[in-house]
MIGU-988884 format. One record per residue (C-alpha): x negated, y negated, z; residue in three letters; residue number from 1. Coordinates in Angstrom, 2 decimals. Each point is the difference from the previous one (the first is absolute). Example, Ala and Ser with C-alpha at 12.3 -4.5 7.8 and 13.67 -1.06 7.14 Angstrom:
BEGIN
{atom {-12.30 4.50 7.80} "ALA" 1}
{atom {-1.37 -3.44 -0.66} "SER" 2}
END
This chain:
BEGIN
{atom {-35.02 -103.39 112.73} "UNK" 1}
{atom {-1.95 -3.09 -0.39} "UNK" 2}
{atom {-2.17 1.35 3.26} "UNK" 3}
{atom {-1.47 2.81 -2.24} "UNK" 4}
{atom {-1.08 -2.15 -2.58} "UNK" 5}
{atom {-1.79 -2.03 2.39} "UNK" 6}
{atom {-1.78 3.21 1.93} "UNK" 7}
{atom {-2.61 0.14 -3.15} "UNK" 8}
{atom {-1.26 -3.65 -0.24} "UNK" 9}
{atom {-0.12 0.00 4.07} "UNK" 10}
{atom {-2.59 3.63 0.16} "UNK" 11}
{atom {-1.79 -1.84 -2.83} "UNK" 12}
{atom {-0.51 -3.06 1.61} "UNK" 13}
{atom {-0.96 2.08 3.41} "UNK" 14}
{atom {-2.24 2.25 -1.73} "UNK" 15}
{atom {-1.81 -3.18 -1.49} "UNK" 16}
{atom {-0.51 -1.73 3.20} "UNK" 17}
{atom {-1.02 2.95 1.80} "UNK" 18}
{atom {-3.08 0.73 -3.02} "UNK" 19}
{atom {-0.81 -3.55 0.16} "UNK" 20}
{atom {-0.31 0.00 3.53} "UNK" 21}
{atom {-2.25 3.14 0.02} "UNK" 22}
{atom {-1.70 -1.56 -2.58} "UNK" 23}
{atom {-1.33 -3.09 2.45} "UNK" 24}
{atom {-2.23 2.07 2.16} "UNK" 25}
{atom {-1.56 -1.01 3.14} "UNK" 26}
{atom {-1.00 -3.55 -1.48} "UNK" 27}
{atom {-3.54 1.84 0.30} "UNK" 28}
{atom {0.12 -0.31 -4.06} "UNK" 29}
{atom {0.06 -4.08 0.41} "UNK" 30}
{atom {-3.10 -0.10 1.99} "UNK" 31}
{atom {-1.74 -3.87 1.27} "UNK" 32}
{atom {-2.33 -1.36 -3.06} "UNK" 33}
{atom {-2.87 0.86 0.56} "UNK" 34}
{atom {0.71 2.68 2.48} "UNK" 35}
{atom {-1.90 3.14 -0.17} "UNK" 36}
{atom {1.94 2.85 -1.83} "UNK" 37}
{atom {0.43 3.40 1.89} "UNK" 38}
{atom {-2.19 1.96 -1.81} "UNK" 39}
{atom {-2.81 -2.46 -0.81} "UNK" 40}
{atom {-1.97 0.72 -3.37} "UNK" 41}
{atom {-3.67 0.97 0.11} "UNK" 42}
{atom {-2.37 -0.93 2.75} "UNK" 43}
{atom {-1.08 -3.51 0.43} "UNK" 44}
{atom {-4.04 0.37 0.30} "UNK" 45}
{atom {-2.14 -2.51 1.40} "UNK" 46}
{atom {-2.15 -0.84 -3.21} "UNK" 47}
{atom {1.34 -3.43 -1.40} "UNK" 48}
{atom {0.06 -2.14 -3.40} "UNK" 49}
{atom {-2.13 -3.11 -0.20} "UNK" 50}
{atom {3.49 -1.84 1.36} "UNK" 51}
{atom {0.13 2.27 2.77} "UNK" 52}
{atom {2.72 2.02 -0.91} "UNK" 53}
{atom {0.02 3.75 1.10} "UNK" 54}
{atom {-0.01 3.02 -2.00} "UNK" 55}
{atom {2.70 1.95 0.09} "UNK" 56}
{atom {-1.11 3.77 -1.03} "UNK" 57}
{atom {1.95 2.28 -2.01} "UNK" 58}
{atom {-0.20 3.77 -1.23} "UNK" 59}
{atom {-1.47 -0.04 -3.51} "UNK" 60}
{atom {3.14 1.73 -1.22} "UNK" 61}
{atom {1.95 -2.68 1.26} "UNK" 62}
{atom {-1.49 -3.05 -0.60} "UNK" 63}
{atom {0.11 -2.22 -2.56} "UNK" 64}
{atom {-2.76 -0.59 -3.10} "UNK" 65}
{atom {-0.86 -3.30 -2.27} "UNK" 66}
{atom {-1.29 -0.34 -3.14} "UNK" 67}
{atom {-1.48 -3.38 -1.18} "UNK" 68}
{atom {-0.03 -1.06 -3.78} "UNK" 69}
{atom {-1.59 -3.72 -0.77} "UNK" 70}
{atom {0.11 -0.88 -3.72} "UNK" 71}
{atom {-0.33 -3.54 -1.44} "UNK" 72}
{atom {2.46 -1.86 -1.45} "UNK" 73}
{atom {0.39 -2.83 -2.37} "UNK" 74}
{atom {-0.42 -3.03 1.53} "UNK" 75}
{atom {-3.19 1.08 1.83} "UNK" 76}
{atom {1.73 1.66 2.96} "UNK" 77}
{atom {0.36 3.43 1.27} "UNK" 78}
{atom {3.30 2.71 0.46} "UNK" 79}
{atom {-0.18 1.89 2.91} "UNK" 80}
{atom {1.98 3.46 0.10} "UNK" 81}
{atom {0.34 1.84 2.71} "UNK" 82}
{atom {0.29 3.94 -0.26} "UNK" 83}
{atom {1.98 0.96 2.86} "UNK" 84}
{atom {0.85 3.86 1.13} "UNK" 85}
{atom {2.21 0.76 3.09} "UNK" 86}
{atom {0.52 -3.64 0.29} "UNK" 87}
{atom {2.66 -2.41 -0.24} "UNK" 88}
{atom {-0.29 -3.57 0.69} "UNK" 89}
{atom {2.35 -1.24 2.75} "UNK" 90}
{atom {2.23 -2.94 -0.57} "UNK" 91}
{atom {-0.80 -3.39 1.12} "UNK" 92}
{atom {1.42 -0.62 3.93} "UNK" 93}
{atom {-0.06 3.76 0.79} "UNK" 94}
{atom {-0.02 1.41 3.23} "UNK" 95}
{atom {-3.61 -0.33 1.46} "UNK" 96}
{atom {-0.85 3.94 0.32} "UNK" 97}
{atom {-1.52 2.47 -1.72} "UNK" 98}
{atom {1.72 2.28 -1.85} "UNK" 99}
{atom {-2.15 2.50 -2.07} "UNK" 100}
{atom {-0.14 -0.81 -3.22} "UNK" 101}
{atom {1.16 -3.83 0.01} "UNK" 102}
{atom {-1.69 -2.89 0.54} "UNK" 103}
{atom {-1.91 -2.54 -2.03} "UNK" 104}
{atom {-3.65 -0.77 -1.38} "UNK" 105}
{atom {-2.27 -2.37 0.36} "UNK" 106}
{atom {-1.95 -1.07 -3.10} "UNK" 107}
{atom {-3.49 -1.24 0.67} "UNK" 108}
{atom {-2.73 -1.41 -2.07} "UNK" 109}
{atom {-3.63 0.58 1.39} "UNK" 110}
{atom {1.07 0.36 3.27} "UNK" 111}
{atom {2.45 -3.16 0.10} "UNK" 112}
{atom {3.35 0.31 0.21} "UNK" 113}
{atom {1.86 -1.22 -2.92} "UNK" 114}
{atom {3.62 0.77 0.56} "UNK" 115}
{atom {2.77 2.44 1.26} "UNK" 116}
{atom {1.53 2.28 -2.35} "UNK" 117}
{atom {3.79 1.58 -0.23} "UNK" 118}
{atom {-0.32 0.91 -3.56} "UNK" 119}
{atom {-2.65 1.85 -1.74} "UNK" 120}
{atom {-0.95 -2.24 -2.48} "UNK" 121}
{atom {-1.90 -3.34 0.65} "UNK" 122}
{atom {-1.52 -2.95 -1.85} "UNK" 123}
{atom {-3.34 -1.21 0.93} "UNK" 124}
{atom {-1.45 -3.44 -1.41} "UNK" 125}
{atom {-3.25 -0.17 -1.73} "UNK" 126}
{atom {-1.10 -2.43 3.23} "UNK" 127}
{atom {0.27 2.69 2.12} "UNK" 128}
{atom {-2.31 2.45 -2.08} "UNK" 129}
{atom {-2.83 -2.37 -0.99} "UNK" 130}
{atom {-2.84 1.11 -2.05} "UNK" 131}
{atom {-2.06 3.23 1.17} "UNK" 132}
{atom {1.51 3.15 1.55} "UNK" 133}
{atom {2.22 0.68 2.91} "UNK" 134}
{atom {1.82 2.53 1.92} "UNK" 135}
{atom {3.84 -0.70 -0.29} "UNK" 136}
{atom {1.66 2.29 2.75} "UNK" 137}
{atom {4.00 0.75 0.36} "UNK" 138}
{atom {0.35 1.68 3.99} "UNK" 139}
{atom {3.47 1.30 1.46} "UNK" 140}
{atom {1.08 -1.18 3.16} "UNK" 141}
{atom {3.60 1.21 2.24} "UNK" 142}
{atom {1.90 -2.58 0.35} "UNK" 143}
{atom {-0.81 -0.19 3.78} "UNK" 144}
{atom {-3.64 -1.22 -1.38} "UNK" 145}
{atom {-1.77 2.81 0.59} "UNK" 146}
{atom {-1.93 1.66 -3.05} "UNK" 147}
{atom {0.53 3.29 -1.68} "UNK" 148}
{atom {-3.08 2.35 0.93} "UNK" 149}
{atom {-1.03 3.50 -0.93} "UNK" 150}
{atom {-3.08 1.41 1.76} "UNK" 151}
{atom {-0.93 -3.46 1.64} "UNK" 152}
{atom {0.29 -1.90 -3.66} "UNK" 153}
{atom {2.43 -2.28 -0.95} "UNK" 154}
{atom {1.87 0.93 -2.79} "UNK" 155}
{atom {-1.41 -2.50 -2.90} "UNK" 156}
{atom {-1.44 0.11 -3.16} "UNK" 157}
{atom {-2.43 -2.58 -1.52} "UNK" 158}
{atom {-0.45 -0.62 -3.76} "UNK" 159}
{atom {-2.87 -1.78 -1.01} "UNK" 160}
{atom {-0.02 -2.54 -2.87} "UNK" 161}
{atom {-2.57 -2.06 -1.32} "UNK" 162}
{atom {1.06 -3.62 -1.54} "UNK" 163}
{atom {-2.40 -1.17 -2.66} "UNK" 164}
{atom {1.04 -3.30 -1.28} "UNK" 165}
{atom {0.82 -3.15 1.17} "UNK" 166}
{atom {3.60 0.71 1.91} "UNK" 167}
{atom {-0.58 -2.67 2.37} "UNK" 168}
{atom {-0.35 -2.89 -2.65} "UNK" 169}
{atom {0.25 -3.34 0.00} "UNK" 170}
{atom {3.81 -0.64 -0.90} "UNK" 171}
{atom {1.02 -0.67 -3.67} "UNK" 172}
{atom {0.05 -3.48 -0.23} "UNK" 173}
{atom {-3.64 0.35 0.32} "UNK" 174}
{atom {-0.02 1.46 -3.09} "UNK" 175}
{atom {-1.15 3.96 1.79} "UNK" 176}
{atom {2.45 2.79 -0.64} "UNK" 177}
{atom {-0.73 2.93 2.30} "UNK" 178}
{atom {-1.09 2.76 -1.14} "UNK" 179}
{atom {1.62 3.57 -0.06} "UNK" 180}
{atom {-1.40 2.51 2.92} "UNK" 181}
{atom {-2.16 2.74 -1.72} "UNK" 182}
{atom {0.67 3.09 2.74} "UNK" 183}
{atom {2.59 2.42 1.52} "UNK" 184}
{atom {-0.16 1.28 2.48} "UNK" 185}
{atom {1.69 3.11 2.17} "UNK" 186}
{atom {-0.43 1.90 3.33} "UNK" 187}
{atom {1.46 2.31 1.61} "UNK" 188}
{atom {0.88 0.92 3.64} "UNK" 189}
{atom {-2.37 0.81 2.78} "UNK" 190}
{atom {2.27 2.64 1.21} "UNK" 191}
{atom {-0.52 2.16 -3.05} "UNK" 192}
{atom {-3.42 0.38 1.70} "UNK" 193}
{atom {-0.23 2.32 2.29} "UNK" 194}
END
């Protein structure tokens, strides 16, 4: 009798390492970092970023968009926002490939690269936006490197702000309290263009 008890628990058990099992694949699912995936994403064109980093071409319906909002903050600075559609940011150490719709962006100011971003929100200091106007751009890359393009384009957008007062002064003890930025700016992405 206390064989037929048993039978139930022993099928259960069988039936769990045989789904488990099936469940483990090929090992094709735990590919090499850095290997390429099967089915690669987009086409990797030969047009590069200043850095010399490829763009990697997507469908317009598939690829992702940015939106860039600068405002000024109190203490002379600026918030960065990023907008993002069809995008998530990947987390930091992630496989280096590119999988459609993750990834990270770069946030530059006039060109220079100021840092890497994994959230959509950033802090700039006043330093970094002196007085006059500039071109703050936030660009998506894959996490192999290459950057998001539509049509040849990198997917960016570029807001343009204009600080008026003094947000690079001389430090307090002096006396000098900066003063607050004057301009917001926003932009939008070049692949809403068409």
């Amino acid at each position: 009798m206390s064989w037929t008890r048993g039978l139930p628990g022993a099928l259960a058990v069988c039936v769990l390492l045989l789904v488990a099992a099936a469940g483990c694949g090929t090992g094709n699912a735990h590919a090499r970092r850095g290997a390429e995936s099967p089915a690669p994403v987009g086409k990797i064109l030969d047009d590069t970023d200043e850095s010399g980093r490829h763009y990697r071409e997507l469908d317009r319906k598939q690829a992702p968009e940015v939106g860039t909002v600068v405002t000024p903050d109190a203490s002379g600075g600026w918030d960065v926002r990023l907008d993002l559609h069809r995008f998530r940011f990947s987390r930091a150490g992630a496989a280096a490939k590119a999988v459609a719709g993750r990834g990270l962006a770069y946030l530059f100011v006039d060109g220079r690269l100021v840092t890497r971003l994994r959230t959509p929100s950033y802090h700039l200091a006043a330093g970094l936006v002196p007085h006059g106007t500039h071109h703050i751009t936030a660009r998506l890359y894959a996490d192999d490197g290459t950057v998001w393009a539509v049509h040849g384009k990198p997917v960016e957008s570029t807001a343009d702000v204009t600080a008026s007062g003094a947000e690079t002064a001389s430090s307090p003890a002096s006396g000098a309290v900066p003063a607050t930025p004057s301009a917001t700016g926003t932009g939008t992405s070049t692949t809403d263009a068409g």
